[in-house]
C-alpha positions as CSV (number, residue, x, y, z in Angstrom):
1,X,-58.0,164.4,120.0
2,X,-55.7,162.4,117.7
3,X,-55.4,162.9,114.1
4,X,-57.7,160.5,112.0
5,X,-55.1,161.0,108.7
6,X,-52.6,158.1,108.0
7,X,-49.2,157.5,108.8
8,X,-46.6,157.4,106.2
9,X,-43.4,155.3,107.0
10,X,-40.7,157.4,107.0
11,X,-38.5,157.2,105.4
12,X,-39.9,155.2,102.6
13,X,-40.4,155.2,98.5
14,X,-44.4,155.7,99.6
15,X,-44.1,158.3,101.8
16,X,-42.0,160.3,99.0
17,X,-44.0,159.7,96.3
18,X,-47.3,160.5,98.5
19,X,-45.8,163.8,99.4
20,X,-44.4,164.4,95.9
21,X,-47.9,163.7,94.5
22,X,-49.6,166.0,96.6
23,X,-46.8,169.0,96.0
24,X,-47.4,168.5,92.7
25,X,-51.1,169.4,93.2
26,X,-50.6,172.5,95.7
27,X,-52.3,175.3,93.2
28,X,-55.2,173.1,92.9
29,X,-56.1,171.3,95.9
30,X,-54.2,173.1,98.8
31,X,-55.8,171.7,101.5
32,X,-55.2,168.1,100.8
33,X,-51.4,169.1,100.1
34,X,-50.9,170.8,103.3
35,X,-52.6,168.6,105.8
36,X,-50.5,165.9,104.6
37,X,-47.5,167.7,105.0
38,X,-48.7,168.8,108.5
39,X,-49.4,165.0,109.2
40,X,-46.1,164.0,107.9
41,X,-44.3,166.8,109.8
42,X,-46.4,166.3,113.5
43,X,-45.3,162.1,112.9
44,X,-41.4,163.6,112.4
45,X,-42.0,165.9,116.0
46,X,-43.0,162.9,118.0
47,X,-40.4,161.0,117.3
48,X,-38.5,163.2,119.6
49,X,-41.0,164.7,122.1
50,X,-45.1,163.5,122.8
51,X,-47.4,166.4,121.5
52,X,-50.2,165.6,124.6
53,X,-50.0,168.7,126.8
54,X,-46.9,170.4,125.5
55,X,-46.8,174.2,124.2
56,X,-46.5,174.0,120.1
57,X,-45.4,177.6,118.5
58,X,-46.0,177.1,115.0
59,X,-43.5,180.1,113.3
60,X,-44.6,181.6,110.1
61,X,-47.2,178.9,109.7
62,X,-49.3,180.4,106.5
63,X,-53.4,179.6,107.2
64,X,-52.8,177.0,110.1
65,X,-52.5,173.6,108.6
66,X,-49.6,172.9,111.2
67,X,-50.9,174.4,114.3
68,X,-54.4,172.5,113.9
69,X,-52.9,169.3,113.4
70,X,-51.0,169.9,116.4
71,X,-54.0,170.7,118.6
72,X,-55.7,167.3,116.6
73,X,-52.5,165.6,118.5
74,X,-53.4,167.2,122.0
75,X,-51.0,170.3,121.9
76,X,-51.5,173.7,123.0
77,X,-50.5,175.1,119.4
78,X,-50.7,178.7,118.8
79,X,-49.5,179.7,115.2
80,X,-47.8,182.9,114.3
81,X,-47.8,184.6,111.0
82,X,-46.6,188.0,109.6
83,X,-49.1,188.2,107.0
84,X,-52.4,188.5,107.0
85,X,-52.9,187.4,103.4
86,X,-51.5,184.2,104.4
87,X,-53.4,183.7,107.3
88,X,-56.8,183.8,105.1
89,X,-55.0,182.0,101.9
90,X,-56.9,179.5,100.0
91,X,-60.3,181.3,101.9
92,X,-59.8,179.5,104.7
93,X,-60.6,180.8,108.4
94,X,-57.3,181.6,110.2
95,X,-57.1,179.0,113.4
96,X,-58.5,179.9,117.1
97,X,-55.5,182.1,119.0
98,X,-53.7,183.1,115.5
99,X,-51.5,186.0,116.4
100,X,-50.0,188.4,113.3
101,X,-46.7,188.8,114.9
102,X,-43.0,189.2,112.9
103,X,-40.8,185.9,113.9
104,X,-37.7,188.4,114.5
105,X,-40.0,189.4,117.7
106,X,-42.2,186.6,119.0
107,X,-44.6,188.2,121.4
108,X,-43.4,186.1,124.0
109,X,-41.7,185.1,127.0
110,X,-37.9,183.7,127.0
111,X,-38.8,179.4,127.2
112,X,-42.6,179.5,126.8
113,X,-42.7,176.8,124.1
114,X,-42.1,172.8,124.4
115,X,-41.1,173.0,120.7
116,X,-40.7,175.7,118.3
117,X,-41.6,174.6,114.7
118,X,-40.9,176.4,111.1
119,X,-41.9,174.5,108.5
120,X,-40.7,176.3,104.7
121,X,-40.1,179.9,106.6
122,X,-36.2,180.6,106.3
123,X,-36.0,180.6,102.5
124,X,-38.8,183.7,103.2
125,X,-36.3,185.7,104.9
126,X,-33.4,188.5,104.8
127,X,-31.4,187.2,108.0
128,X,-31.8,183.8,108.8
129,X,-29.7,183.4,112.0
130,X,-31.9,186.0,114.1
131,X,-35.1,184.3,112.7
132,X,-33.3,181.1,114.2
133,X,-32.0,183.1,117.3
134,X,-35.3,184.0,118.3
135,X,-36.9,180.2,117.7
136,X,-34.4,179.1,119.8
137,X,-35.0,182.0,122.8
138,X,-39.1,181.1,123.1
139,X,-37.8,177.5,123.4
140,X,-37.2,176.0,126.8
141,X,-34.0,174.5,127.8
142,X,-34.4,171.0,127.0
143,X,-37.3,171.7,124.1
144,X,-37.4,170.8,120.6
145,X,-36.3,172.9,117.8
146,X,-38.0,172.0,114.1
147,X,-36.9,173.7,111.4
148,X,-37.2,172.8,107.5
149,X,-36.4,175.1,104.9
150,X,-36.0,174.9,100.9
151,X,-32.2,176.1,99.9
152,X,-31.2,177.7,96.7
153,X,-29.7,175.1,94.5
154,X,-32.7,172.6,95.2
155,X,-34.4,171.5,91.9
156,X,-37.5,173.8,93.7
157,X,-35.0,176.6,95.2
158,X,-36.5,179.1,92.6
159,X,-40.4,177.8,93.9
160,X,-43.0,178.6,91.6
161,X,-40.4,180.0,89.1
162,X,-37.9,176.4,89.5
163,X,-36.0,175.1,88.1
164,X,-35.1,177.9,85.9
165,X,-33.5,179.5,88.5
166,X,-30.6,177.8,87.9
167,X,-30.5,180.5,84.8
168,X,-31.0,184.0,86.9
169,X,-33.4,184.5,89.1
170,X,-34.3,187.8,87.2
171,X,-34.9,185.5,83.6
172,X,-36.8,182.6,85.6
173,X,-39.1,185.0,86.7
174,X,-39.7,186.7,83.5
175,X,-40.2,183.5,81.6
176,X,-42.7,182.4,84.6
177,X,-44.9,185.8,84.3
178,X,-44.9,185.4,80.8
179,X,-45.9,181.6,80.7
180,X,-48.5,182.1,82.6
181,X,-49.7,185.7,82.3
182,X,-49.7,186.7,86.1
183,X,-47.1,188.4,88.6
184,X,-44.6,185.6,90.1
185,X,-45.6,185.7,93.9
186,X,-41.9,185.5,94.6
187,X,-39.2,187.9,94.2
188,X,-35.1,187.4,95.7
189,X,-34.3,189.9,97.8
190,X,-37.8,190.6,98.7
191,X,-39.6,187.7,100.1
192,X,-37.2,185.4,98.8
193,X,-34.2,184.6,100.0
194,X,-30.8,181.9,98.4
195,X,-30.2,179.7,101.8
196,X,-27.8,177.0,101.4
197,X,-27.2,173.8,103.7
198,X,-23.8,174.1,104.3
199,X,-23.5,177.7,105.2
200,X,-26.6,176.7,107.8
201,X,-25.4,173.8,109.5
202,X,-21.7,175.4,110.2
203,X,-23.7,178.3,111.7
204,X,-26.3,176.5,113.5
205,X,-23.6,173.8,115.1
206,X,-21.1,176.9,115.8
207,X,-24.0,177.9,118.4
208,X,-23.6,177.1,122.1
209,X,-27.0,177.3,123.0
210,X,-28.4,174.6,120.8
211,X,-27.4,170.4,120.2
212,X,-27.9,169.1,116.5
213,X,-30.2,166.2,117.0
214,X,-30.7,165.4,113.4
215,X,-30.3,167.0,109.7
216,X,-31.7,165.1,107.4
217,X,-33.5,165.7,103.9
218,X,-36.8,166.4,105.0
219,X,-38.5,163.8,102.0
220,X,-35.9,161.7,101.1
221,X,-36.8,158.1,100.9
222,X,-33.8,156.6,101.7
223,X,-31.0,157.0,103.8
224,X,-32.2,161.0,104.2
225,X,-29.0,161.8,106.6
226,X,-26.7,161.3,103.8
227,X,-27.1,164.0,101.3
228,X,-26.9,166.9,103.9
229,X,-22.9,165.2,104.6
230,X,-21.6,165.4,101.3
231,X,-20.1,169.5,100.2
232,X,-20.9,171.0,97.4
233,X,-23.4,168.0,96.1
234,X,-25.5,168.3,99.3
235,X,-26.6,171.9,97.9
236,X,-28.3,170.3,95.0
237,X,-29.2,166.9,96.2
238,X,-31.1,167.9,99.9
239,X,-34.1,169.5,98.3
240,X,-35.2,170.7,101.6
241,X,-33.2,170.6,104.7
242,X,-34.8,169.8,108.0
243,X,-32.9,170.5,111.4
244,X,-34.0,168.8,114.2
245,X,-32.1,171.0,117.4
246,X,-32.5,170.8,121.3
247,X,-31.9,173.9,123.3
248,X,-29.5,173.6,125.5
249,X,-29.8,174.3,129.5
């Protein structure tokens, strides 16, 4: 069954500010903000590859915004998450076939999946290049990679607690608890992690068993390849990388 929701043009001014609008709204209406983003990110996946019949692995998906969206698009999606208290976020029902599994270990078999999505995972944690590693061993030679992550010096690098993190991480997150009177959900070196573009894309083209098909800022409304090409300002100017990789034969 195909998804119902519209189709931004991407990359355009309107898809941006649509996207932008509904970030802005996350705490309140979480379900509107994610199935657009899902929408937005199944439209950037068949660009590459069609969804009809083909094994989806959604990677640290949260409460299954992705993984439906792909099954809406006639995939055999199956979303796995470490945490249960994302998996039932926002008191939703976790998908059908959600397995809590750790993305350093997929419970499965070397090539099982068409494509192997992460959408906002690699920021989340401590070693990057085995999380990666192991996307890229589930993945079947010739299958799509999709991985999108939020790196440090972004205006949102710091996430709830941005953009004070430009400050100290340790006084950003102060100033948030006390603004607002509850525990930060994030903390770095626990379930937050500084990622940065360049130090990504020199190790992810240094592998052999992947291609680079794209990298692009994943909202940027114009000209998105750009940013991710320029050192030192690409660190502040991507917002949120996505890498769009092929695994080799």
């Amino acid at each position: 069954m195909r998804s119902t929701g519209r189709t931004l043009k991407d990359p355009s001014f309107r898809r941006s500010a649509a996207l932008f609008r509904a970030f802005m709204r996350e705490q309140h209406d979480p379900d509107h903000c994610y199935a657009l983003l899902a929408r937005d990110a199944a439209d950037q996946v068949q660009r590459y590859v069609p969804l009809e019949g083909r094994v989806v692995v959604d990677v640290g998906g949260g409460s299954g915004h992705f993984a439906e969206e792909f099954r809406r698009r006639g995939a055999h999606s199956y979303l796995f998450e470490p945490d249960l208290r994302e998996l039932t976020a926002h008191g939703r029902k976790p998908p059908e076939g959600a397995v809590v599994a750790d993305g350093y270990l997929l419970p499965l078999a070397d090539g099982a999946a068409d494509v192997c999505f992460s959408s906002n995972v690699l920021e989340h944690v401590a070693d990057p290049q085995t999380f990666l590693s192991e996307m890229v061993r589930v993945t079947r030679p010739g299958g799509l990679i999709y991985v999108a992550f939020t790196n440090w010096y972004s205006p949102w690098g710091g996430h709830e607690w941005a953009p004070w993190h430009y400050l100290g991480a340790d006084r950003a997150r102060r100033r948030y608890e006390r603004r607002t009177g509850r525990p930060a959900k994030h903390t770095v070196g626990e379930n937050l992690f500084p990622i940065h573009v360049g130090t990504t894309l020199r190790a992810v083209r240094a592998r052999s068993d992947v291609s680079v098909v794209s990298a692009r800022g994943r909202y940027w409304p114009l000209l998105p390849t750009l940013a991710p090409k320029v050192p030192v300002l690409r660190e502040f100017t991507t917002w949120n990388l996505l890498l769009i990789l092929r695994r080799c034969p």
